[in-house]
N, CA, C and O atoms as a GROMACS GRO file, in nm:
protein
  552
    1UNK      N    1   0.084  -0.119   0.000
    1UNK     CA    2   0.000   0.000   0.000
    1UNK      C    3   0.089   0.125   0.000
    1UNK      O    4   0.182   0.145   0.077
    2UNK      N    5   0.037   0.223  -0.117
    2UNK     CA    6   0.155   0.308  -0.036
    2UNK      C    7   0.109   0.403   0.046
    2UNK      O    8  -0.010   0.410   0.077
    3UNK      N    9   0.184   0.471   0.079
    3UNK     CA   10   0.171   0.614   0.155
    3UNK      C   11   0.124   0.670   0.137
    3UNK      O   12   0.047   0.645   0.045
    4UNK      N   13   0.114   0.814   0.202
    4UNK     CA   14   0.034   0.939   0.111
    4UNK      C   15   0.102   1.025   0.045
    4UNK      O   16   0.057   1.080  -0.056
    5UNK      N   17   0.259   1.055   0.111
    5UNK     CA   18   0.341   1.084   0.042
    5UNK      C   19   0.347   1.005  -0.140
    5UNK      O   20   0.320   1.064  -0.245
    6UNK      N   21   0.382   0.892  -0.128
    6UNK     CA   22   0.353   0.790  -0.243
    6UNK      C   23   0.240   0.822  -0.401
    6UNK      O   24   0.237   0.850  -0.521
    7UNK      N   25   0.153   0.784  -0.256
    7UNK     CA   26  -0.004   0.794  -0.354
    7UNK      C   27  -0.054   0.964  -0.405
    7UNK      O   28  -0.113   0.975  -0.512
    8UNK      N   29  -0.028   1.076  -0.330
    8UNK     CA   30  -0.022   1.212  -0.370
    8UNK      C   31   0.092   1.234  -0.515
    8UNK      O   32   0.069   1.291  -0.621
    9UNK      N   33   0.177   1.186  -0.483
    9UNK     CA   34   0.292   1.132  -0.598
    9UNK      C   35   0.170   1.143  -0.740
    9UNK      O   36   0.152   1.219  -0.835
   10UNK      N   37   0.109   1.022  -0.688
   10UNK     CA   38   0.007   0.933  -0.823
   10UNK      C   39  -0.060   1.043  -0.856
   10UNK      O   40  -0.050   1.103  -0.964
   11UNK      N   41  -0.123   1.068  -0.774
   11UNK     CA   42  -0.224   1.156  -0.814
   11UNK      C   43  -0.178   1.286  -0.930
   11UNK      O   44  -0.220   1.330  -1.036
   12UNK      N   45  -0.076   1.311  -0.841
   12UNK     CA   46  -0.042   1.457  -0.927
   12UNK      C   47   0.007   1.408  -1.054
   12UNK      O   48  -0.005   1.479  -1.153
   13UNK      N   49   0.077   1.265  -1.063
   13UNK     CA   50   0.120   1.230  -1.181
   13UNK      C   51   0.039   1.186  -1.269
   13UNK      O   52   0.073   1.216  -1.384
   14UNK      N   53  -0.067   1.118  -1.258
   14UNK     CA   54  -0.200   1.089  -1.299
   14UNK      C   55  -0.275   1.221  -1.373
   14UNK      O   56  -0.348   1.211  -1.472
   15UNK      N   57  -0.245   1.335  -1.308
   15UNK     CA   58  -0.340   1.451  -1.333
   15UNK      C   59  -0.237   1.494  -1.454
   15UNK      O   60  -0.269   1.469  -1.570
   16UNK      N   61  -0.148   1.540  -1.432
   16UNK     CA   62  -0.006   1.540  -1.568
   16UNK      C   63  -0.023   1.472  -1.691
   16UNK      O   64   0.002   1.518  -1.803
   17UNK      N   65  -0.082   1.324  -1.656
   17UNK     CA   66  -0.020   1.271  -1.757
   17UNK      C   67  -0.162   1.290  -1.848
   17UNK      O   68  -0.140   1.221  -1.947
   18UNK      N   69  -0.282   1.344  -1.860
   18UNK     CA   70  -0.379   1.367  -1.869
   18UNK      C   71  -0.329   1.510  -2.000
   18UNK      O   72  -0.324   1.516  -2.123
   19UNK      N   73  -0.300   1.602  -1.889
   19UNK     CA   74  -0.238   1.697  -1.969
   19UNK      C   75  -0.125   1.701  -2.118
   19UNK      O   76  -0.106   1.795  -2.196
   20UNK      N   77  -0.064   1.558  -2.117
   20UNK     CA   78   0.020   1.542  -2.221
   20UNK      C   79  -0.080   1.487  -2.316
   20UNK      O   80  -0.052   1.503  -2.435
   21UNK      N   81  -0.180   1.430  -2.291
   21UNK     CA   82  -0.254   1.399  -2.389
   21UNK      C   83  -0.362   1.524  -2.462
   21UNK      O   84  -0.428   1.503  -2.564
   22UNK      N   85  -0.362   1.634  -2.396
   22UNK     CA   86  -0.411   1.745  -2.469
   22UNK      C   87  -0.351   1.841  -2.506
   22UNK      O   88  -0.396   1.944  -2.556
   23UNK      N   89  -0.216   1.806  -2.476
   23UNK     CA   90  -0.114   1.901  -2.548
   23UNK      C   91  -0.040   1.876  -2.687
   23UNK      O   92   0.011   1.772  -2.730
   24UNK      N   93  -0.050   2.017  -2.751
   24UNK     CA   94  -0.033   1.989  -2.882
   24UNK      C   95   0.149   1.970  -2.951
   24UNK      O   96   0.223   1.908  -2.874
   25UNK      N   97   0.195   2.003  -3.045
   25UNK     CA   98   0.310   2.030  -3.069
   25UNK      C   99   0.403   2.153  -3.113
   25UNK      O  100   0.513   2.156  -3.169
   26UNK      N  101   0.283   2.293  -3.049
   26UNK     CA  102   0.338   2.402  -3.076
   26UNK      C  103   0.409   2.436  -2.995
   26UNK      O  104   0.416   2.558  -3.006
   27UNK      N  105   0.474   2.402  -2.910
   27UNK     CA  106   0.555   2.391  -2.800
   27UNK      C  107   0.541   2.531  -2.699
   27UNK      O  108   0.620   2.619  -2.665
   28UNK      N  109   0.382   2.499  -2.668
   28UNK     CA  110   0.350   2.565  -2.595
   28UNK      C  111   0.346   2.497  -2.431
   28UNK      O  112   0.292   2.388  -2.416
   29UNK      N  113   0.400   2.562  -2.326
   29UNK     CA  114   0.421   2.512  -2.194
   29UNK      C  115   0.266   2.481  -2.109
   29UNK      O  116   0.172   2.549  -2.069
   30UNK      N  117   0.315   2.310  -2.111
   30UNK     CA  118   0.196   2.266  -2.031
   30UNK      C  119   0.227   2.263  -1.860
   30UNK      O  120   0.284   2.166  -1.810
   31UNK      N  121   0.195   2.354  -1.796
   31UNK     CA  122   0.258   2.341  -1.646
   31UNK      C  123   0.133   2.369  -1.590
   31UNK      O  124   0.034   2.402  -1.655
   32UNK      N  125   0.142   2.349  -1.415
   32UNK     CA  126   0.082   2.438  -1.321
   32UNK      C  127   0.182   2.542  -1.284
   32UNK      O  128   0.140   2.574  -1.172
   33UNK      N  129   0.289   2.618  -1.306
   33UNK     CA  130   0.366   2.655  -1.257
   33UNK      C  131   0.400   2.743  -1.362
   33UNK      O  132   0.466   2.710  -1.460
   34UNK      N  133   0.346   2.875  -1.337
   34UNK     CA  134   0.359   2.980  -1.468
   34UNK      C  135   0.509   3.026  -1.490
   34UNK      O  136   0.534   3.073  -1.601
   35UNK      N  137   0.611   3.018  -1.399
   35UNK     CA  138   0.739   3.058  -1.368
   35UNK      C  139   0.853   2.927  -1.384
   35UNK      O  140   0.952   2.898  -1.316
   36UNK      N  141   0.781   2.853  -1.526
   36UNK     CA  142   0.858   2.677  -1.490
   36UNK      C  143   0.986   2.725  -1.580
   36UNK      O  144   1.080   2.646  -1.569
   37UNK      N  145   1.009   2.824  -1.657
   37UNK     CA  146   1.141   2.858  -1.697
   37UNK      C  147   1.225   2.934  -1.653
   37UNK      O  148   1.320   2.980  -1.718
   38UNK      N  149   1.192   2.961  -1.510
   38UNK     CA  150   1.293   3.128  -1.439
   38UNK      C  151   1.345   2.999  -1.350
   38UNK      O  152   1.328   3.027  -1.232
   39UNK      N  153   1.399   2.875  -1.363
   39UNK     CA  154   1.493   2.827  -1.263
   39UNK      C  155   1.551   2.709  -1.357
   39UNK      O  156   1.495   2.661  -1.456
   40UNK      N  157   1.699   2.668  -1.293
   40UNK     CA  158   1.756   2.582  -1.360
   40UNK      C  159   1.769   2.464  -1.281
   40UNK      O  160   1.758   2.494  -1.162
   41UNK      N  161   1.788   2.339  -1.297
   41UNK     CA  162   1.791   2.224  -1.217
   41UNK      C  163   1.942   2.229  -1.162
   41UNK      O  164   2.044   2.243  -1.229
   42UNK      N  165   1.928   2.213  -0.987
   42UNK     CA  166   2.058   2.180  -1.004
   42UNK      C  167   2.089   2.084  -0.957
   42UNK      O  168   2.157   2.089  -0.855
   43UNK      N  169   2.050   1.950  -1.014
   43UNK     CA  170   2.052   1.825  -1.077
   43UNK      C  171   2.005   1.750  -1.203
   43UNK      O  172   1.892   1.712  -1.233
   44UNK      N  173   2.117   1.739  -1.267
   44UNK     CA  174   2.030   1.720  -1.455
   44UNK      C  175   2.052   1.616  -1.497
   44UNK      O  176   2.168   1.592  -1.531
   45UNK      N  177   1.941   1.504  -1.511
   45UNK     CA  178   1.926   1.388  -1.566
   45UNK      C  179   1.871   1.386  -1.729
   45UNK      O  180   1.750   1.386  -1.751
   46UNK      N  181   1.961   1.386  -1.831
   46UNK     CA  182   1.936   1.458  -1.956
   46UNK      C  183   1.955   1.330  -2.036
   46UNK      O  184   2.027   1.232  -2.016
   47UNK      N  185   1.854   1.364  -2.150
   47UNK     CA  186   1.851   1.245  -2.244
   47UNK      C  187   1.810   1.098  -2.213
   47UNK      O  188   1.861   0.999  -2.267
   48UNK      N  189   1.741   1.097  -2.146
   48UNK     CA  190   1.658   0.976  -2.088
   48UNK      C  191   1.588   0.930  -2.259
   48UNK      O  192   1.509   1.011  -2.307
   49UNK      N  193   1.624   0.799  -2.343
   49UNK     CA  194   1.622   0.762  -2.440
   49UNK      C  195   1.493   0.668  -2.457
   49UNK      O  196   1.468   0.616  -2.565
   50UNK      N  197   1.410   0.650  -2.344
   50UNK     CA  198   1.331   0.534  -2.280
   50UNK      C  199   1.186   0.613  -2.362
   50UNK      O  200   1.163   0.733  -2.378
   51UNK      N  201   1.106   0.493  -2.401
   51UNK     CA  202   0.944   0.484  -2.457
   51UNK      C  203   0.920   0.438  -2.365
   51UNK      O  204   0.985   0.346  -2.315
   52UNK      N  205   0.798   0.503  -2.305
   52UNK     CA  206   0.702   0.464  -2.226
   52UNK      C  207   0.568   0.487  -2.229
   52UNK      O  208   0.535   0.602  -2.259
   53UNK      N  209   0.448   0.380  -2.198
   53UNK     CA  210   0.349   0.415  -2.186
   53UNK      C  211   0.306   0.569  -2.098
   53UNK      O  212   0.346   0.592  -1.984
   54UNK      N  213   0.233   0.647  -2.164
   54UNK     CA  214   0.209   0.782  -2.073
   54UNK      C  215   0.118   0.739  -1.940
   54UNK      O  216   0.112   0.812  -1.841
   55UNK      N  217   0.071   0.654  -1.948
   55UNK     CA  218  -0.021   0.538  -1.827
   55UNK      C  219   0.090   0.477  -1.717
   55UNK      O  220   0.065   0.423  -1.609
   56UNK      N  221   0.206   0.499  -1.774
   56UNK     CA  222   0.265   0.418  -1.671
   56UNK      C  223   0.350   0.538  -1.617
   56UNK      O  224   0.448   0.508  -1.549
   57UNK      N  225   0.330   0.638  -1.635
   57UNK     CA  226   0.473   0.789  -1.587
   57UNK      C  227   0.409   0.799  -1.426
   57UNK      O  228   0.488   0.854  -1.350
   58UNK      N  229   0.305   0.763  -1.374
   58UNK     CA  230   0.309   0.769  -1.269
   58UNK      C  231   0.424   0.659  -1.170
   58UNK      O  232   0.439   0.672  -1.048
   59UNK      N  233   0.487   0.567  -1.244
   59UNK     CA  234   0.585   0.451  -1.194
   59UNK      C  235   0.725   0.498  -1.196
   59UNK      O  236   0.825   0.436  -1.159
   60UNK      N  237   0.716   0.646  -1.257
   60UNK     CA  238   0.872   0.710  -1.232
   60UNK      C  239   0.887   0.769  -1.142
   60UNK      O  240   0.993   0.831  -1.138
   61UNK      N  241   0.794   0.783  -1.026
   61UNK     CA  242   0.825   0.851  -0.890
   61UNK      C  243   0.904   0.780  -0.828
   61UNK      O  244   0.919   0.805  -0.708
   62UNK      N  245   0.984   0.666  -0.891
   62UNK     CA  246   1.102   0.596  -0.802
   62UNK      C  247   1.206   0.659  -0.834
   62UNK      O  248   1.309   0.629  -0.775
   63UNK      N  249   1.209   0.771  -0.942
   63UNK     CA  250   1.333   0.856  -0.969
   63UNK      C  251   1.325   0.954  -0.868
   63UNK      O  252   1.426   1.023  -0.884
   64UNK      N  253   1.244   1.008  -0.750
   64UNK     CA  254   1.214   1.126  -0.732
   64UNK      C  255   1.260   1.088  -0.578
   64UNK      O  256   1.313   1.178  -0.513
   65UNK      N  257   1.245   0.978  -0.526
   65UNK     CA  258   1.250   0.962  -0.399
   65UNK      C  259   1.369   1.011  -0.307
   65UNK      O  260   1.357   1.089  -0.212
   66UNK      N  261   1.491   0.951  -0.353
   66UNK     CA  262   1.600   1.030  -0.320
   66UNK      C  263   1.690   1.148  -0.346
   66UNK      O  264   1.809   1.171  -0.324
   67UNK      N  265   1.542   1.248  -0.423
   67UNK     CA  266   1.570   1.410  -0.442
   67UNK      C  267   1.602   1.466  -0.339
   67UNK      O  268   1.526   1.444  -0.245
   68UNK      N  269   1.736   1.569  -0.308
   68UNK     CA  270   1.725   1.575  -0.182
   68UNK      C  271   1.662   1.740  -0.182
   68UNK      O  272   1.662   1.774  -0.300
   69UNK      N  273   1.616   1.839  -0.107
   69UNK     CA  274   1.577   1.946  -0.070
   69UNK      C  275   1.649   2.058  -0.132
   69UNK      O  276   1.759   2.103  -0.101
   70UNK      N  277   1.560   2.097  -0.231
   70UNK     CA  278   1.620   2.259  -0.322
   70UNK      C  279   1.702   2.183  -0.441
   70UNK      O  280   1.805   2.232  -0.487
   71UNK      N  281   1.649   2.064  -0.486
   71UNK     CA  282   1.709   1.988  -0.567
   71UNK      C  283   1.606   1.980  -0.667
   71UNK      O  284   1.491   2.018  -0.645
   72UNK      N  285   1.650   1.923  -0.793
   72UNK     CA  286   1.561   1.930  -0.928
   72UNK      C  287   1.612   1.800  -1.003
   72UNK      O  288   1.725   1.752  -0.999
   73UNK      N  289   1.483   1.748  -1.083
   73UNK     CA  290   1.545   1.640  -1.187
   73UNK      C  291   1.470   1.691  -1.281
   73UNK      O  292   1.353   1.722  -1.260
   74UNK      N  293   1.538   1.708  -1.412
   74UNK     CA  294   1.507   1.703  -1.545
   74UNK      C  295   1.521   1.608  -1.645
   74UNK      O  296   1.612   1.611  -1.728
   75UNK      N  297   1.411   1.504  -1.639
   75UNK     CA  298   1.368   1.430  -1.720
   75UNK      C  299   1.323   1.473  -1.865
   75UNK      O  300   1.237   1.559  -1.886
   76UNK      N  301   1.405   1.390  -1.979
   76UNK     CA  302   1.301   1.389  -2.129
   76UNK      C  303   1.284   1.280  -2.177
   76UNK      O  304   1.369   1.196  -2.206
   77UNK      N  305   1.161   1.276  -2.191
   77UNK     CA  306   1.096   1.152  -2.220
   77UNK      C  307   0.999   1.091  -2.356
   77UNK      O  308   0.902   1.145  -2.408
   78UNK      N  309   1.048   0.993  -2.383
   78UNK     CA  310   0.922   1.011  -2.468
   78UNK      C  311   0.776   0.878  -2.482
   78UNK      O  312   0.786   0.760  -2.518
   79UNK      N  313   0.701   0.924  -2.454
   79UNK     CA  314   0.589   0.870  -2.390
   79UNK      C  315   0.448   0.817  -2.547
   79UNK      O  316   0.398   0.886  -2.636
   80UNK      N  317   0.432   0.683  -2.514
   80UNK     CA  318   0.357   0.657  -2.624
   80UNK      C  319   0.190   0.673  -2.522
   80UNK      O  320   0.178   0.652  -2.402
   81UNK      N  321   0.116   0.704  -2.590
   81UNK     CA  322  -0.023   0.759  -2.585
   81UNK      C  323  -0.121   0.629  -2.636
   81UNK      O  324  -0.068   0.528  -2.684
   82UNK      N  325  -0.257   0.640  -2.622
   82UNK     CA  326  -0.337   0.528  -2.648
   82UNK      C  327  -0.355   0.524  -2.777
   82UNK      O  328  -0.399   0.418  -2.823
   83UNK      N  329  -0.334   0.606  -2.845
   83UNK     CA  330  -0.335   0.603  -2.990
   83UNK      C  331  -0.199   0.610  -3.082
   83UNK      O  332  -0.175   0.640  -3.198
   84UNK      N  333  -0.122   0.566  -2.964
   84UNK     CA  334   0.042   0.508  -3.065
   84UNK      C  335   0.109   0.578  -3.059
   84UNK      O  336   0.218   0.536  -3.022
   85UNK      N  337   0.102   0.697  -3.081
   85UNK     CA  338   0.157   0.836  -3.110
   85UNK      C  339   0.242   0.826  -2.991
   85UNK      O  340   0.222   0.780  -2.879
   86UNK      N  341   0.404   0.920  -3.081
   86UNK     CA  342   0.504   0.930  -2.916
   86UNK      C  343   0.487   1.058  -2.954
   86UNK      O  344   0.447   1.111  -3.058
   87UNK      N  345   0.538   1.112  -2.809
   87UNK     CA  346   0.508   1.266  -2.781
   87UNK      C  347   0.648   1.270  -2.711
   87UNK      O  348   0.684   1.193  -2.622
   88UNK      N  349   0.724   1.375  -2.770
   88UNK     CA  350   0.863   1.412  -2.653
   88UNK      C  351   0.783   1.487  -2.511
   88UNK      O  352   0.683   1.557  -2.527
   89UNK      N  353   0.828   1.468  -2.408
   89UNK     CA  354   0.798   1.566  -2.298
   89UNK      C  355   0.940   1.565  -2.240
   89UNK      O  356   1.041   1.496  -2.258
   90UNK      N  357   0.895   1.708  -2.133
   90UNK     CA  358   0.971   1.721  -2.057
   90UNK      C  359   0.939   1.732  -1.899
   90UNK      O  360   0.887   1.830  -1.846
   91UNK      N  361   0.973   1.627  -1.842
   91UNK     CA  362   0.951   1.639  -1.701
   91UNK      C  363   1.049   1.656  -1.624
   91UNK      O  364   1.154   1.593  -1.632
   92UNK      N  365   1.010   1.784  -1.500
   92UNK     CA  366   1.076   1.865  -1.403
   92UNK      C  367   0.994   1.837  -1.278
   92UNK      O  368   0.873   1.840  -1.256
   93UNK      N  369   1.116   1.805  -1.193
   93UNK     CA  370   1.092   1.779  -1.070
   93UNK      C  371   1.121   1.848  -0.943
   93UNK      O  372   1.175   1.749  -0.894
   94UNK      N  373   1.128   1.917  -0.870
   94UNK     CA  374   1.191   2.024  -0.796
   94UNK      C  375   1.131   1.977  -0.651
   94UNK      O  376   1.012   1.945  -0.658
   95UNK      N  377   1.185   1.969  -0.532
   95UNK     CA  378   1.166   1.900  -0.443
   95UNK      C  379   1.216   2.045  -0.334
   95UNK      O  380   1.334   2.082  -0.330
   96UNK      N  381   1.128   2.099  -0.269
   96UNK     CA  382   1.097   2.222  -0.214
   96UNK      C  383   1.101   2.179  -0.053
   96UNK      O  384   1.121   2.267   0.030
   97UNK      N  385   1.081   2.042  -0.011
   97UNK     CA  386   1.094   2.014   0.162
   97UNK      C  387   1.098   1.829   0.162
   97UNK      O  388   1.140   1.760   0.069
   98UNK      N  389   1.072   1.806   0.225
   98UNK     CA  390   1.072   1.661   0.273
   98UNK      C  391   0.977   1.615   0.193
   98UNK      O  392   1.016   1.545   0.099
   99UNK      N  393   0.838   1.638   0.207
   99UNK     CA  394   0.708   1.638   0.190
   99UNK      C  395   0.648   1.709   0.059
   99UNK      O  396   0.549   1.661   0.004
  100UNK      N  397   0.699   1.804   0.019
  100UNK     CA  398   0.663   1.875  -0.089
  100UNK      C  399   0.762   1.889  -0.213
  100UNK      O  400   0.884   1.908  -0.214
  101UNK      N  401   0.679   1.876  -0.312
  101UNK     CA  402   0.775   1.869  -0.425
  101UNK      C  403   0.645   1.918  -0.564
  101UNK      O  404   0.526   1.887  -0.567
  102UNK      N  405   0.737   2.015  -0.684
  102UNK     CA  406   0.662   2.065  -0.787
  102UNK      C  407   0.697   1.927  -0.878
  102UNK      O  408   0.790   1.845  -0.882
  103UNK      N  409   0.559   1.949  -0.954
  103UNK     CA  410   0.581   1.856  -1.132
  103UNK      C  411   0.553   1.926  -1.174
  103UNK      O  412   0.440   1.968  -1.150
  104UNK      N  413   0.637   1.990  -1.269
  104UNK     CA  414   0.597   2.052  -1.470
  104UNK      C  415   0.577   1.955  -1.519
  104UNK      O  416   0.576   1.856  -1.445
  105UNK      N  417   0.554   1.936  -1.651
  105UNK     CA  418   0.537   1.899  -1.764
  105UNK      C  419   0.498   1.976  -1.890
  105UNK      O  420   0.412   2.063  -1.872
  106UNK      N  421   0.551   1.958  -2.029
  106UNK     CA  422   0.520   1.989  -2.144
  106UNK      C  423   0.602   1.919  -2.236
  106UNK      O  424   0.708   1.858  -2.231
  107UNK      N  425   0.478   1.962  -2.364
  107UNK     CA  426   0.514   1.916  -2.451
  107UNK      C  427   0.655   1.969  -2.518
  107UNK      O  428   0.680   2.090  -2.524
  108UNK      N  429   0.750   1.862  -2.572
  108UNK     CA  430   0.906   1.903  -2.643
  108UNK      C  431   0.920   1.908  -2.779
  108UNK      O  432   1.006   1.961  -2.849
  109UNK      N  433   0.791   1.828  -2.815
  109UNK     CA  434   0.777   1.797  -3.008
  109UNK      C  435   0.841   1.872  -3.061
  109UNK      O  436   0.959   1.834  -3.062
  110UNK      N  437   0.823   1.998  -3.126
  110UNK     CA  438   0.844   2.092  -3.163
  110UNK      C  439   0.975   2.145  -3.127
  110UNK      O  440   1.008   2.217  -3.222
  111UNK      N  441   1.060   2.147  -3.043
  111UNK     CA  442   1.170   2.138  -2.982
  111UNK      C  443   1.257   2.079  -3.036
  111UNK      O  444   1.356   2.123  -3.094
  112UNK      N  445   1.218   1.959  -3.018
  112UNK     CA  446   1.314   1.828  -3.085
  112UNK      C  447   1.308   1.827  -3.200
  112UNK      O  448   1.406   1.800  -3.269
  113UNK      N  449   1.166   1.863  -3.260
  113UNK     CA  450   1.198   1.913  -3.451
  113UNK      C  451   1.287   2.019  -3.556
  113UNK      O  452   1.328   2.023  -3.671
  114UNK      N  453   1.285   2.112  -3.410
  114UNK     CA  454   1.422   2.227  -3.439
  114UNK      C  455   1.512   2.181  -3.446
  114UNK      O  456   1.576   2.178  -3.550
  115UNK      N  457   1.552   2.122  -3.325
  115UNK     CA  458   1.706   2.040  -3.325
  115UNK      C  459   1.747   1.968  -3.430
  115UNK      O  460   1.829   1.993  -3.518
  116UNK      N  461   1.653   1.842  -3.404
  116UNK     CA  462   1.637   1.784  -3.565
  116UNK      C  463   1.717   1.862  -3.697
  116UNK      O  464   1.815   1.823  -3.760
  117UNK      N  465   1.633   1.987  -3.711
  117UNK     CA  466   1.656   2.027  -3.869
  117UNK      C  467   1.815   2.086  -3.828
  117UNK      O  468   1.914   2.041  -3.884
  118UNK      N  469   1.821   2.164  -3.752
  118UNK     CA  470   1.955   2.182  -3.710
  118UNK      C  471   2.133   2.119  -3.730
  118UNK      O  472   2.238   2.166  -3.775
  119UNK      N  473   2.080   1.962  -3.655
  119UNK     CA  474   2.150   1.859  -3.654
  119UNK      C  475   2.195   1.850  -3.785
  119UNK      O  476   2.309   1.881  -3.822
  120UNK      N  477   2.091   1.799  -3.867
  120UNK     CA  478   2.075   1.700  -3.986
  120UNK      C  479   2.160   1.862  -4.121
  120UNK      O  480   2.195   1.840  -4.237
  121UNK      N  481   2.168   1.981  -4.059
  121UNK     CA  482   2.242   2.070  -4.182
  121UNK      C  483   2.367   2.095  -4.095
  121UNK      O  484   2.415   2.206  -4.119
  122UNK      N  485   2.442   2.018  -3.990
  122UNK     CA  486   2.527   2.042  -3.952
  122UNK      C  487   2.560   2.207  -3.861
  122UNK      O  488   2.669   2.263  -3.861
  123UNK      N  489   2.473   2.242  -3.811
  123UNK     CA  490   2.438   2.378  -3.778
  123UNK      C  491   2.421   2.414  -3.605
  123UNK      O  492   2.407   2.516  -3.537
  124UNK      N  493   2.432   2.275  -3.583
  124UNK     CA  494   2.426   2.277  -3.423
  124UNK      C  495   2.533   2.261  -3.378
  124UNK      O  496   2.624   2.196  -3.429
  125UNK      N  497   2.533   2.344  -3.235
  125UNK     CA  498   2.626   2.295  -3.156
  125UNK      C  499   2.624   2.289  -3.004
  125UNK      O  500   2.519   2.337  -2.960
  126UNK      N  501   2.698   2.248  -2.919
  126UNK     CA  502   2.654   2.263  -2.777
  126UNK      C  503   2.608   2.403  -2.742
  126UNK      O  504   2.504   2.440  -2.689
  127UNK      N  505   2.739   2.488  -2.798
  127UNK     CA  506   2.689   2.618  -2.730
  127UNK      C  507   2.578   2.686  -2.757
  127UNK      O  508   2.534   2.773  -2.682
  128UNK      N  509   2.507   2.643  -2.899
  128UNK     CA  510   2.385   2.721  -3.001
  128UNK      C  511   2.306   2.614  -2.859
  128UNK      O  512   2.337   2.496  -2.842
  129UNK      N  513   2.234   2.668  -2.796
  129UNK     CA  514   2.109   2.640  -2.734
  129UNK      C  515   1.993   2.592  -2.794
  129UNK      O  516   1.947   2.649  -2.893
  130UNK      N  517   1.926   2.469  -2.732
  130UNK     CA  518   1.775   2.494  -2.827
  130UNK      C  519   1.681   2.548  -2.772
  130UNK      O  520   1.572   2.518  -2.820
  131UNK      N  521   1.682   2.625  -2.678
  131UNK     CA  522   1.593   2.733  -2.616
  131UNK      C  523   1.675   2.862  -2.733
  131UNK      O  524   1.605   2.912  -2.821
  132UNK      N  525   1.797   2.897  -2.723
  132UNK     CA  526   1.808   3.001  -2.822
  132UNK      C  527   1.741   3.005  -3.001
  132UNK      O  528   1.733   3.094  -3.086
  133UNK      N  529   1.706   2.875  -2.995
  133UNK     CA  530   1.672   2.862  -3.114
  133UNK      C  531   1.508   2.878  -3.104
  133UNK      O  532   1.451   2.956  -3.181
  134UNK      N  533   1.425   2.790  -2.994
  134UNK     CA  534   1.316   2.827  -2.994
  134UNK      C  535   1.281   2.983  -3.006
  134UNK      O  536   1.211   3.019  -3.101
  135UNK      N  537   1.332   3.089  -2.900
  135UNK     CA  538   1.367   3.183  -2.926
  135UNK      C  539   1.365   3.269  -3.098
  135UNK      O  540   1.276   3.342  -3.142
  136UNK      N  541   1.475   3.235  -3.155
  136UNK     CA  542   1.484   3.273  -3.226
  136UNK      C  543   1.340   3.253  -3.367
  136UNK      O  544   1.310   3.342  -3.448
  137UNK      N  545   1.276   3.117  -3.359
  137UNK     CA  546   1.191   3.121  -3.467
  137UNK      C  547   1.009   3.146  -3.408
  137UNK      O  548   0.904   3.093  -3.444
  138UNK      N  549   1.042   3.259  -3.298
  138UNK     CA  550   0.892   3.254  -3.192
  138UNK      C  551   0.880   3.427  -3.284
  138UNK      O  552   0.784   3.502  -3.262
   0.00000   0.00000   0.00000
């Protein structure tokens, strides 16, 4: 059984993963958290390569457990939907006390399609950002 710590976990992840399914690929920010880009993680778990059912993202709160306080994980993921379709997301984790902790989420599609075209004309690089690039074609 779990906890409430645990099961509050579910819930909020449950309610999220709801949201990736009505989010589109204009890479517009799906959050509760209107301020989810004025902070940086300072813990970065990047390029997570893994398909997953979007039904099952509530089973990644085993990444979250040993977040420690004023700490962040940045997960990208990409999550298959009931209708097949993968969707890039990005999940942010930020762990604010013992007991309390934020989830973002949004959609990356569009993100990763920049990069994409980027990549593929030899035009990227670490330092070219793909936030500078979102940026640049907004």
């Amino acid at each position: 059984m779990l906890d409430s710590f645990e099961n509050n976990s579910k819930k909020i992840l449950d309610a999220l993963t709801i949201g990736i399914i009505q989010t589109d690929s204009s890479g517009t920010i799906q959050t509760y958290n209107k301020f989810a880009m004025r902070y940086f993680p300072t813990q970065k778990i990047s390029n997570i390569k893994e398909i997953i059912a979007s039904s099952d993202l509530p089973n990644y709160q085993r990444h979250f457990k040993d977040l420690e306080v004023d700490a962040s994980i940045n997960l990208e993921l990409r999550l298959k939907q009931n209708s097949k379709k993968i969707t890039w997301c990005n999940l942010r984790v930020f762990r604010l006390s013992k007991e309390t902790m934020i989830f973002q989420i949004w959609d990356i599609t569009r993100r990763k399609q920049i990069e994409e075209y980027f990549i593929a004309r030899g035009k990227y690089s670490a330092a070219f950002s793909v936030f500078q690039v979102m940026v640049l074609f907004l």
